[in-house]
C-alpha positions as CSV (number, residue, x, y, z in Angstrom):
1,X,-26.7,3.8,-4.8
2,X,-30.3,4.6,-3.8
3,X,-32.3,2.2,-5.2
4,X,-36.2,2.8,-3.7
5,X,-37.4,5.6,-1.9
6,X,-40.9,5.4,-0.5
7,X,-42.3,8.7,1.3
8,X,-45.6,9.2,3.0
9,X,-47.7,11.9,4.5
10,X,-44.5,14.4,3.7
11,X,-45.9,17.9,3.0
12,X,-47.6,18.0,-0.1
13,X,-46.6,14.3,-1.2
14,X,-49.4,12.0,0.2
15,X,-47.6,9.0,-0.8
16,X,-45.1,8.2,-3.1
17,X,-42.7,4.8,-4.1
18,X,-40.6,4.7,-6.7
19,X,-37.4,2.7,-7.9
20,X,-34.3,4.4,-8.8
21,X,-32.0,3.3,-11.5
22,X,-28.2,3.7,-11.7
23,X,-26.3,6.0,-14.1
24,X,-28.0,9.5,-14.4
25,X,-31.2,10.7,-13.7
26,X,-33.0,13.9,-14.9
27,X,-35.6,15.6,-12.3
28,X,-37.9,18.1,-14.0
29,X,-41.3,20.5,-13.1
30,X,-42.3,23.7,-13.1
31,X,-41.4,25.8,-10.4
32,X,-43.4,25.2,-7.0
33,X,-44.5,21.1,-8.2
34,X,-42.5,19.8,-5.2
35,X,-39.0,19.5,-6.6
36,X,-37.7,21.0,-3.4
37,X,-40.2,18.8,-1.1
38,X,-38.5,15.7,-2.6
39,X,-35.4,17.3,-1.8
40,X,-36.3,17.7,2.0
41,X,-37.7,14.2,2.5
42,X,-34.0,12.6,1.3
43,X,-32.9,15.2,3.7
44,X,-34.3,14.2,6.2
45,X,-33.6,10.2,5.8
46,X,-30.5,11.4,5.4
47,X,-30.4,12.8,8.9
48,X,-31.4,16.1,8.9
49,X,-33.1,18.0,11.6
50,X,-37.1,16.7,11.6
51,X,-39.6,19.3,11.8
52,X,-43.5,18.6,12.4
53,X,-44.6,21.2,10.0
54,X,-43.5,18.5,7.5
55,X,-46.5,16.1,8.5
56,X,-48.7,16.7,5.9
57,X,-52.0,15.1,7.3
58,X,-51.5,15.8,11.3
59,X,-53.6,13.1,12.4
60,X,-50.9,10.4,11.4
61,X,-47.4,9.9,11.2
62,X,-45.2,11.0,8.4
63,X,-43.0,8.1,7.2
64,X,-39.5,8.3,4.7
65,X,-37.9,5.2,4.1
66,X,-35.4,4.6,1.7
67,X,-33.0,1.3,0.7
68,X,-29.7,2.0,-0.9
69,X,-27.4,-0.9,-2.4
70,X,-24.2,-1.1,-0.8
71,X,-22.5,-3.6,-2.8
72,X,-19.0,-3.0,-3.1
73,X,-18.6,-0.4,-0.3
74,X,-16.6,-0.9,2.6
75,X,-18.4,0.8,4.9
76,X,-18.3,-0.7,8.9
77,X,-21.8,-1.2,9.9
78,X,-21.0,-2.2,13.7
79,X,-23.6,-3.9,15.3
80,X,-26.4,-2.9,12.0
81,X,-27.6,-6.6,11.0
82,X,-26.6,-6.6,7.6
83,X,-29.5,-7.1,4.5
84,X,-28.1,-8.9,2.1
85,X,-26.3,-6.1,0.1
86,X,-29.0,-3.4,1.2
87,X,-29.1,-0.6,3.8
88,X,-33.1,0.7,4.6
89,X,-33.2,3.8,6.5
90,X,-36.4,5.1,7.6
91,X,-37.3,8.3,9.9
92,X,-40.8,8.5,11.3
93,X,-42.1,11.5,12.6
94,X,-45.5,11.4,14.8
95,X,-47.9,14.3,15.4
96,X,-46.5,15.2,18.3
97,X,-43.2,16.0,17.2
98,X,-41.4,12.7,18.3
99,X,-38.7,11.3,15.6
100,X,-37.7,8.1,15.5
101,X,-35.0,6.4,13.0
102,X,-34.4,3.1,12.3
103,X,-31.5,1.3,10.1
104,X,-32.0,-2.2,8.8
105,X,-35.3,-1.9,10.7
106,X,-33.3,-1.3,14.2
107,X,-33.4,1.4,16.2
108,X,-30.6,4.1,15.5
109,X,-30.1,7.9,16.0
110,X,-30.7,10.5,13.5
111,X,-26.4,10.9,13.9
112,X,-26.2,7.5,12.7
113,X,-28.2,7.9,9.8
114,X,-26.2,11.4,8.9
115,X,-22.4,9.2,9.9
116,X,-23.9,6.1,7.5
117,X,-25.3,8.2,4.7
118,X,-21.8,10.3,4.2
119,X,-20.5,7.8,2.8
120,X,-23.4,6.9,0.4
121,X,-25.0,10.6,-0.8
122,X,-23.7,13.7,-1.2
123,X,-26.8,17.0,-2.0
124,X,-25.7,19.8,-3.4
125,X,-28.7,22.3,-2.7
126,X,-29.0,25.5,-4.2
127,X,-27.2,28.1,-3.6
128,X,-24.3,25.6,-2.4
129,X,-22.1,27.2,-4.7
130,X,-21.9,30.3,-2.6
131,X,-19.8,28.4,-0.1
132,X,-17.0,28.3,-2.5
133,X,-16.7,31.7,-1.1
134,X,-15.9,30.6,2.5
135,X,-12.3,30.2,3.5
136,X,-13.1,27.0,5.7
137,X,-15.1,25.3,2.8
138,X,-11.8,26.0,0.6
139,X,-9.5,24.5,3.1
140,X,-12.1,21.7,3.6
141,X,-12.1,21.0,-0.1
142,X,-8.1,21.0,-0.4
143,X,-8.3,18.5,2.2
144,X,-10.7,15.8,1.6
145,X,-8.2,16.0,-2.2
146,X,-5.2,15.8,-0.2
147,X,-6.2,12.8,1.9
148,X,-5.4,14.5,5.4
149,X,-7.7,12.9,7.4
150,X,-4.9,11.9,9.3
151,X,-3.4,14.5,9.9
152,X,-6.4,16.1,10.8
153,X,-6.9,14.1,13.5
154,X,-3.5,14.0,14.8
155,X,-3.5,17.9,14.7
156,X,-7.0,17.9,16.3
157,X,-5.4,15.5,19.6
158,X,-2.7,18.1,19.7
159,X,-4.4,20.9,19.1
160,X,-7.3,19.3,22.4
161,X,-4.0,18.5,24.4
162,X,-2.4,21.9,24.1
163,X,-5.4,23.9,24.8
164,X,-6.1,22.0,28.1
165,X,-2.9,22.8,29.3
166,X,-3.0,26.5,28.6
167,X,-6.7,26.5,30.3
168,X,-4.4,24.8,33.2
169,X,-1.3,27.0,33.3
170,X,-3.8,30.0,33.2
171,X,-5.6,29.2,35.9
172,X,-2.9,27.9,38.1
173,X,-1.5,31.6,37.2
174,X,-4.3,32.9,38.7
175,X,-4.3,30.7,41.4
176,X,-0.8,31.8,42.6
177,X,-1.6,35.5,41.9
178,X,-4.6,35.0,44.1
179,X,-2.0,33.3,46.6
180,X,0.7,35.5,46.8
181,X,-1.8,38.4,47.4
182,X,-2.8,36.6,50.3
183,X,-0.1,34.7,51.4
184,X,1.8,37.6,53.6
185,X,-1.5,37.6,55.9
186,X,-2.0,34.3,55.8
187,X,1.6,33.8,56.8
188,X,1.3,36.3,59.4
189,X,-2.0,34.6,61.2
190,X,-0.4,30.9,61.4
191,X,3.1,32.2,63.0
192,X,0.7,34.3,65.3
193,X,-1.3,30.7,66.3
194,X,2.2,28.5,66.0
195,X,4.1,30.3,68.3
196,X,1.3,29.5,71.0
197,X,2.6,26.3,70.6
198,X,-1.5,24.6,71.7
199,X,-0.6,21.3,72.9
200,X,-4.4,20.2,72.6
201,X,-8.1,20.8,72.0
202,X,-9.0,20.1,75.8
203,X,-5.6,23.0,77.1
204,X,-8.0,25.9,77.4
205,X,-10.4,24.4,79.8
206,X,-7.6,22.5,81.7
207,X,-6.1,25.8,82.0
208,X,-9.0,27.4,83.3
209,X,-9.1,24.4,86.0
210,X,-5.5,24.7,86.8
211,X,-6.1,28.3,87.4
212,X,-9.0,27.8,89.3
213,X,-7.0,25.8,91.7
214,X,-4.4,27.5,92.0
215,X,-6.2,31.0,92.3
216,X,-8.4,29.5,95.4
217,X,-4.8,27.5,96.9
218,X,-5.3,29.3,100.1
219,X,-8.8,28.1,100.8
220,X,-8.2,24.8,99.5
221,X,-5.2,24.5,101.9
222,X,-7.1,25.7,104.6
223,X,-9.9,23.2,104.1
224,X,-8.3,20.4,104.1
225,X,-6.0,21.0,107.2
226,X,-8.9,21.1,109.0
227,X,-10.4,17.9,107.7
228,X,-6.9,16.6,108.7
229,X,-7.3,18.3,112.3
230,X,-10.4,16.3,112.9
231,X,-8.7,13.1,111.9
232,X,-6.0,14.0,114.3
233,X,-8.1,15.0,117.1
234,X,-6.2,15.5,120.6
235,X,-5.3,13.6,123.0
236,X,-6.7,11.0,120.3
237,X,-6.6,10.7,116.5
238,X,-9.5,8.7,115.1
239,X,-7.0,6.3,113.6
240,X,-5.6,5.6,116.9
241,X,-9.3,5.5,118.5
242,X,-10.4,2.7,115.5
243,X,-7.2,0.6,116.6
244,X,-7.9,0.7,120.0
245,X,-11.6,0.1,119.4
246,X,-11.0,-2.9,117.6
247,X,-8.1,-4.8,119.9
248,X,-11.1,-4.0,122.7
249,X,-13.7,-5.9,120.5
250,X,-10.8,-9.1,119.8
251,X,-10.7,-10.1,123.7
252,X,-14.6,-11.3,123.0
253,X,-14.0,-12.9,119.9
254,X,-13.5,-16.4,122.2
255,X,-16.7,-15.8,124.1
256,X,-18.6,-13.9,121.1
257,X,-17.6,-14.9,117.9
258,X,-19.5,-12.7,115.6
259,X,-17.8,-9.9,117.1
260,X,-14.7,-10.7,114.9
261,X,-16.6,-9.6,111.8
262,X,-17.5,-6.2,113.7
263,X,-13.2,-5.4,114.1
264,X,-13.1,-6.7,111.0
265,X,-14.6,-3.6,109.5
266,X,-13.3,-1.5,112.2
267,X,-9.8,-2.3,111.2
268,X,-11.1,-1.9,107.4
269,X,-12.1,1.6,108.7
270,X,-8.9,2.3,110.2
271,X,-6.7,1.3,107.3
272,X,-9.2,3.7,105.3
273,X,-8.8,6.7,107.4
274,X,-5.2,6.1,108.1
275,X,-4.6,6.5,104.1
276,X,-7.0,9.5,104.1
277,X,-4.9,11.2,106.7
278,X,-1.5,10.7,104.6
279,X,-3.3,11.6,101.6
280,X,-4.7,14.8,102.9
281,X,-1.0,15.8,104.3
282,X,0.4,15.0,101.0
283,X,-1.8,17.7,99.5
284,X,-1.0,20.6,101.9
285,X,2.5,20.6,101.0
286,X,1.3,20.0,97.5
287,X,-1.4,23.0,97.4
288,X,1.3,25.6,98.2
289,X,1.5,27.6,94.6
290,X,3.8,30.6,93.9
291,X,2.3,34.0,92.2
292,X,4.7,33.4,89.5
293,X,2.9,30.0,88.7
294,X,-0.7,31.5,88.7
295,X,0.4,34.4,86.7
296,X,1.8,32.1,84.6
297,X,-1.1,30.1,83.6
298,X,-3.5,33.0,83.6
299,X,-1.1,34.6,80.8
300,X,-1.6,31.6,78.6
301,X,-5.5,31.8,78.9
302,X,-4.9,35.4,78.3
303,X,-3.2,34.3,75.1
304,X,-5.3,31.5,73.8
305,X,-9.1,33.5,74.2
306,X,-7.1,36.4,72.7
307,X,-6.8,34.5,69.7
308,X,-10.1,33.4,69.7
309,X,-11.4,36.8,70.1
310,X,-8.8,37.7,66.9
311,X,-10.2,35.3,64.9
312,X,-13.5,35.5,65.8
313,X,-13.4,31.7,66.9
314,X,-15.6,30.5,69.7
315,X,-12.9,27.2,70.5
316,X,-9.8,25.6,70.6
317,X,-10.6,22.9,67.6
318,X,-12.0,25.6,65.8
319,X,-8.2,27.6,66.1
320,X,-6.3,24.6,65.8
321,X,-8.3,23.6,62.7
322,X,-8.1,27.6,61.2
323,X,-4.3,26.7,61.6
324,X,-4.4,23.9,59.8
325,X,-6.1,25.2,57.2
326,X,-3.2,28.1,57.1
327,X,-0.8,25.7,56.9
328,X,-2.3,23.9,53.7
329,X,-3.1,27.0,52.3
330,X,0.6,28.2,52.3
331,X,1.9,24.7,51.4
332,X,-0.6,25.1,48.2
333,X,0.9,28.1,47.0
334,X,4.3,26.4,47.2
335,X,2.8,23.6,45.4
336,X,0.8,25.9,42.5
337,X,4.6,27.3,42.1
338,X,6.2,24.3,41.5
339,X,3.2,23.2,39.3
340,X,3.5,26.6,37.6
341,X,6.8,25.8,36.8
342,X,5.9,22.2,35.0
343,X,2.9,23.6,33.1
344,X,5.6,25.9,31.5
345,X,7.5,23.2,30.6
346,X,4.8,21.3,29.2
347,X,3.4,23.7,27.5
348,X,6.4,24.1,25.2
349,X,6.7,20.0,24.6
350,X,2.7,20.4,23.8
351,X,3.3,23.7,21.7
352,X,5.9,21.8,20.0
353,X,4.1,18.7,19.4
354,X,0.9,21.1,17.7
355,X,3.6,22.8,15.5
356,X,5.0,19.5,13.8
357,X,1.5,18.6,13.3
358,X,0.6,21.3,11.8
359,X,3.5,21.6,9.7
360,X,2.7,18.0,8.8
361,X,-1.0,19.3,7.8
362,X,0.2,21.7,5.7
363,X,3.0,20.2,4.2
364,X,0.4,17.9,2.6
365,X,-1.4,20.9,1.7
366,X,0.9,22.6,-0.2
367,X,1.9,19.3,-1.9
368,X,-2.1,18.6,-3.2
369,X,-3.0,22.0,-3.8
370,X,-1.1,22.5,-7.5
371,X,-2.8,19.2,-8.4
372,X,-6.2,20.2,-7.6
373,X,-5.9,23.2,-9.4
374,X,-4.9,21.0,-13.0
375,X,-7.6,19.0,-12.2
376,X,-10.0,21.7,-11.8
377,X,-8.6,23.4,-15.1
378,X,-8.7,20.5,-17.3
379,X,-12.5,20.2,-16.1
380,X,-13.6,23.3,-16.5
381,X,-11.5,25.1,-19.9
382,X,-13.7,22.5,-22.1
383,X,-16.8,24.9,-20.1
384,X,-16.6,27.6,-21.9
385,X,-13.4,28.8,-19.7
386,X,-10.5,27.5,-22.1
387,X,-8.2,30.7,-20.2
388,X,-9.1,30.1,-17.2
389,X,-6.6,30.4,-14.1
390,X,-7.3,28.9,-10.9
391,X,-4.5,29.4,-7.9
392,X,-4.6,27.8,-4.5
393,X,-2.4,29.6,-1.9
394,X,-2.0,28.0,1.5
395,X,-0.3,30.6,3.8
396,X,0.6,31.1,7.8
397,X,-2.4,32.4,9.1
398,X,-0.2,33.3,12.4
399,X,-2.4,31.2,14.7
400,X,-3.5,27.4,15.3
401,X,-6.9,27.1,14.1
402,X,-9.0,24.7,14.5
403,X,-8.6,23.3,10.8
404,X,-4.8,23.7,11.2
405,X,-2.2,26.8,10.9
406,X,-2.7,27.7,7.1
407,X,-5.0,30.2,5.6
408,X,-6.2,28.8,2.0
409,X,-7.1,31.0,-0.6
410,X,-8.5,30.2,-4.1
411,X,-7.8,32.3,-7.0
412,X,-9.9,33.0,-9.9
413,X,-9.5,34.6,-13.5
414,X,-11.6,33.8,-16.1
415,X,-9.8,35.5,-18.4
416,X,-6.6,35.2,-20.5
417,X,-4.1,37.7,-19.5
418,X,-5.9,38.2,-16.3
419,X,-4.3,37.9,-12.8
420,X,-5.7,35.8,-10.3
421,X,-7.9,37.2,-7.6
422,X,-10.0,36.0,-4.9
423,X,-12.3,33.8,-5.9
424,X,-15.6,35.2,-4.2
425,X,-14.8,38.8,-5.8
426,X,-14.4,38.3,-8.9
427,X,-16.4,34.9,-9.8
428,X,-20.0,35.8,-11.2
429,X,-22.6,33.1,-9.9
430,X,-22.3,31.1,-13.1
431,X,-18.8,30.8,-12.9
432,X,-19.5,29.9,-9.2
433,X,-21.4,27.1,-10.7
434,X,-18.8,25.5,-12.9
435,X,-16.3,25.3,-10.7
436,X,-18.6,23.5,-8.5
437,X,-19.5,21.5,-10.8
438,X,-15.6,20.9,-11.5
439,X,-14.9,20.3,-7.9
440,X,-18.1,17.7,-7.1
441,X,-16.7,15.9,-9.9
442,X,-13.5,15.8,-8.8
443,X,-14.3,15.1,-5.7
444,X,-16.9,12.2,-5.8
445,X,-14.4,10.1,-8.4
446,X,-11.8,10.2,-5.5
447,X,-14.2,9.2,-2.6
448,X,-16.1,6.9,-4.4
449,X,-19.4,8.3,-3.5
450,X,-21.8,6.3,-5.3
451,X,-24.7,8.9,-5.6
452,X,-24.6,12.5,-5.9
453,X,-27.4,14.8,-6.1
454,X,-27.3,18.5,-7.8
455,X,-30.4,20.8,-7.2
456,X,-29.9,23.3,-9.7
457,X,-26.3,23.3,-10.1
458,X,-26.7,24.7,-13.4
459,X,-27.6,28.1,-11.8
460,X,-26.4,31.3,-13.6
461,X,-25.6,29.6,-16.9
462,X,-27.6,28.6,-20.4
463,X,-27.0,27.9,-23.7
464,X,-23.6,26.2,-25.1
465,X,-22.5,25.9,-21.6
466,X,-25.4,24.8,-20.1
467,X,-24.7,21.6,-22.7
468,X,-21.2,21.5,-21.5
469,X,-22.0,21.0,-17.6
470,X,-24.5,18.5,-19.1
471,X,-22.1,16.5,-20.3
472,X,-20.1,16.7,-17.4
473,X,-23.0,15.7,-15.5
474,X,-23.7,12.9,-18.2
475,X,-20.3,11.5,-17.8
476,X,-20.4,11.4,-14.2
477,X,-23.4,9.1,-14.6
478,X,-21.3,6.8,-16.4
479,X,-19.9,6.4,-13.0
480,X,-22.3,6.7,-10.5
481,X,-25.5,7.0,-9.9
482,X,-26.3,11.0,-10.4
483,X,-29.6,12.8,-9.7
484,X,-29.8,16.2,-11.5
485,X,-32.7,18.7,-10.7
486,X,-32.7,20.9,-13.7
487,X,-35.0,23.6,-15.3
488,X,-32.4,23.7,-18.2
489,X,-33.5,21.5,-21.5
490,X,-29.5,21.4,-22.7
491,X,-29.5,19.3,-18.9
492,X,-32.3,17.8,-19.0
493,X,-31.8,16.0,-22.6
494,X,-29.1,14.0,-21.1
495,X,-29.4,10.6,-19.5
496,X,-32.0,8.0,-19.4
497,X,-34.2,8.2,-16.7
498,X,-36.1,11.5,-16.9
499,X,-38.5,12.2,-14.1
500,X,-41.2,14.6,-13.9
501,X,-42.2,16.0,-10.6
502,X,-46.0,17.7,-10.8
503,X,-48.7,18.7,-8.6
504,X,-52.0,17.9,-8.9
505,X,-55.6,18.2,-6.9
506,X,-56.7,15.5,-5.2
507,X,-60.4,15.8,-2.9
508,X,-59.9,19.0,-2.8
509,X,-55.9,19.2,-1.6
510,X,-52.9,19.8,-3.7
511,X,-50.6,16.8,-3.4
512,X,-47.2,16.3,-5.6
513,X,-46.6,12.9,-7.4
514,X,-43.6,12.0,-9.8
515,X,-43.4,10.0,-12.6
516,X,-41.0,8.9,-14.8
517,X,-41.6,10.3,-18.4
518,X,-40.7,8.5,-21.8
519,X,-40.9,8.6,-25.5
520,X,-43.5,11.4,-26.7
521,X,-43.9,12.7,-23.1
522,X,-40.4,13.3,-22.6
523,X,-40.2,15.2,-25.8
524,X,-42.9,17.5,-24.4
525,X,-41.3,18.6,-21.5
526,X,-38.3,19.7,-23.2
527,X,-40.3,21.3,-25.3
528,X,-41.9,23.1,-22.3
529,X,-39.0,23.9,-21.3
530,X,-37.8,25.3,-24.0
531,X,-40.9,27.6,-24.7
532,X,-42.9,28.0,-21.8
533,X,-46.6,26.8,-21.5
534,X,-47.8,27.3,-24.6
535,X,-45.6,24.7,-27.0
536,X,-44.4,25.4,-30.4
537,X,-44.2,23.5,-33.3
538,X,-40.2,24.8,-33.2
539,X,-39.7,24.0,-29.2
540,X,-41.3,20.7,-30.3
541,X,-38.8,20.4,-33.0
542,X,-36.0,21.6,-30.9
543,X,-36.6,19.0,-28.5
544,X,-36.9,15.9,-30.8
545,X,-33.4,17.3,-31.9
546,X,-31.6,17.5,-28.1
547,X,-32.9,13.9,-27.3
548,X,-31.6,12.7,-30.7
549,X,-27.9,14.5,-30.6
């Protein structure tokens, strides 16, 4: 329960600390006092989205701090330092638009406040009842009776799993559609480059040196025949003149000694030339080339620098690599295929997998929804509805949705004899109400939410059934600790705690202040309430009499 909030510099409301009891408390003022500001400021400890047009004074910070008593609740705090049996929130918000939140004085995001606080407060704003027109709050409602938080989440990892695998299969379909179109060509290009059968990178320009020898084989034959010639001069070759030369040179090795090293090179020289001279016959015979031979290789350049040219590649890495890159590209349609061909199977198992869930959601469905609907009759017949009938229809809605595969409908007639129809067609606004009231009720017994706070719930209803919801109200005090913002006097009568929300003028600036009103000065605002500004001695009357029944 919220046991302290303490607000300051928060629009109109300057500063403000009060203590909260348990059970029910009433929340009165005349229309624009700040009832609504008081409402935003738990908001926003609470969680809700911070806005700097809050700040009242802009030259400090705005400050909402609140402690709630937690005894009793199992609610996982992580790594919160616990506070005895307390929880403090607080949300500070600085001129400049910065928020900052804290829990148990540490640190914490505004998430963390909203994640905490669900389990401690739930606001029902004005105008809240209009959601019970909304298919998804209907289906939400049916499940937080039905207990299918589990089944929720199961459906949602299914739901998450078989969605991936559709975004998968449909773009691997386009990924082999865009294949296949290109494939053919694709196909085409690499056989064109694979039957060239490239050995390697370097074959282009050792083909273009092979041909250059053997286009200029003549010449080159030519040359060296007569480098040969002049080794094999006549009547002498120079290998025979070196050997001679040096045997001269050994008959004066006795008388000059240092002659030796002189044949030495000679026959160095000799040996030298003599392998020169075989080496250069070797390579006439070898320099001989046929026109077949030459044609040969100069078709193979032909072919290799035509598919270059094709291509529009400037080497023989760069067409090597372009096949290559064929190759993988054709091998990746094969293996899109044969991935095609497991998504399909997966998707089914997945399909499968989201339909028992699903069926598993609603099952549960159908199985709470005729008890929800006693339980909101027996609640609201003794509201001036004693023919009331309320259906709840969960049906196929055809598709998986993201709350499951059922459509929820609730049906309304207010009426005896009266059949059923949708429930935002033919409920008037303070029908709406009731059954609002009905389902908050319900709802916060079975949760075990320890506070719950109606702004105007009463809306669209007065008199005799106006003192019905406050009974319902009163009772739910009994329970929990229940704030009710009323501006009916059949509501307000109920309870203890009866606070009065009021604005005043302070140097000049209109600030809004609460108090809690007892005795005469309670009487006097349901008298007010009952007759407008100017109070009767009958309104006062009237009053004395509500408190006292």
């Amino acid at each position: 329960m919220l046991k302290r909030l303490t607000i300051d510099n928060y629009a109109l409301i300057n500063h403000l600390d009060i203590a909260f009891p348990d059970g029910l408390v009433i929340i009165t003022g005349e229309t624009g006092a700040g009832k609504s500001i008081l409402l935003g400021a738990l908001s926003l400890l609470l969680g809700a989205k911070a806005d700097v047009s809050a700040i009242g004074d802009k030259a400090r910070n705005c400050v909402v701090e609140g402690e709630f008593d937690i005894s009793g609740l199992n609610i996982d705090l992580g790594d919160i330092p616990s506070i005895g049996s307390s929880l403090i929130f607080r949300r500070v918000i600085a001129p400049s638009g910065r928020s900052r939140s804290f829990i148990n004085d540490e640190p914490a995001s505004a998430g963390a406040l909203s994640a905490l606080s669900s389990h401690l407060v739930d606001i029902h704003a004005q105008h809240n009842h209009l959601l019970l027109s909304e298919e998804n709050y209907q289906i939400s409602i049916l499940d937080y009776f039905a207990g299918c938080n589990e089944e929720l989440a199961g459906y949602g990892k299914c739901r998450a799993a078989y969605e991936a695998i559709e975004r998968e299969l449909a773009a691997t379909v386009e990924k082999v559609g865009k294949l296949e179109g290109e494939v053919e060509y694709k196909q085409y290009q690499f056989e064109k480059i694979e039957q060239a059968a490239i050995s390697d990178d370097n074959e282009l320009e050792e083909l273009k040196t092979e041909y250059n020898r053997l286009a200029n084989a003549g010449q080159i034959a030519e040359n060296i025949y007569g480098a040969l010639s002049r080794l094999r001069s006549v009547p002498d070759s120079v290998v025979q003149n070196l050997k001679e030369a040096a045997q001269l040179l050994r008959k004066c090795y006795t008388f000059v000694p240092d002659l030796e090293e002189i044949g030495n090179r000679l026959e160095s020289c000799r040996i030298e030339c003599k392998d020169i001279e075989e080496e250069l016959a070797g390579r006439i015979d070898s320099s001989a080339v046929s026109p077949e031979e030459l044609s040969r290789v100069e078709q193979r350049i032909d072919l290799i620098e035509g598919l270059l040219k094709r291509f529009g590649l400037s080497s023989v890495k760069e067409l090597t690599d372009f096949r290559d890159n064929l190759k993988n590209d054709i091998g990746e349609l094969s293996a899109a295929q044969e991935r095609l061909q497991e998504l399909g199977r997966e998707v089914a198992v997945a399909e499968g997998n989201l339909k028992a869930a699903a069926d598993a959601l609603s099952a549960k469905r159908r199985e709470a929804a005729p008890h929800l609907c006693g339980a909101i009759l027996e609640k609201l017949r003794p509201l001036g509805m004693p023919q009331a009938r309320f259906e709840i229809e969960v049906s196929d809605a055809g598709k998986f949705l993201p709350s499951g595969a059922d459509k929820v409908n609730f049906s309304f007639s207010a009426n005896a004899g009266g059949v059923p129809q949708n429930l935002a067609k033919v409920a008037s606004g303070g029908e709406l109400s009731r059954i609002m009231l009905c389902l908050k009720d319900i709802m916060a017994r079975y949760t075990g939410m320890p506070t719950m706070v109606f702004d105007e719930i009463d809306t669209g209803v007065s008199g005799s059934i106006a003192d019905k919801m406050g009974e319902v109200i009163d009772d739910m005090g009994k329970h929990m600790q229940v704030f009710a913002i009323t501006h009916l006097p059949q509501i307000a009568v109920k309870g203890k705690t009866h606070l009065l929300v009021y604005k005043e003028v302070e140097n000049g600036r209109s600030v809004t202040g609460i108090r809690q009103l007892d005795g005469e000065a309670r009487v006097m605002e349901i008298a007010r309430m009952l007759s407008g500004s100017v109070l009767s001695d009958a309104a006062i009357e009237n009053a004395r009499f509500l408190l006292n029944t």
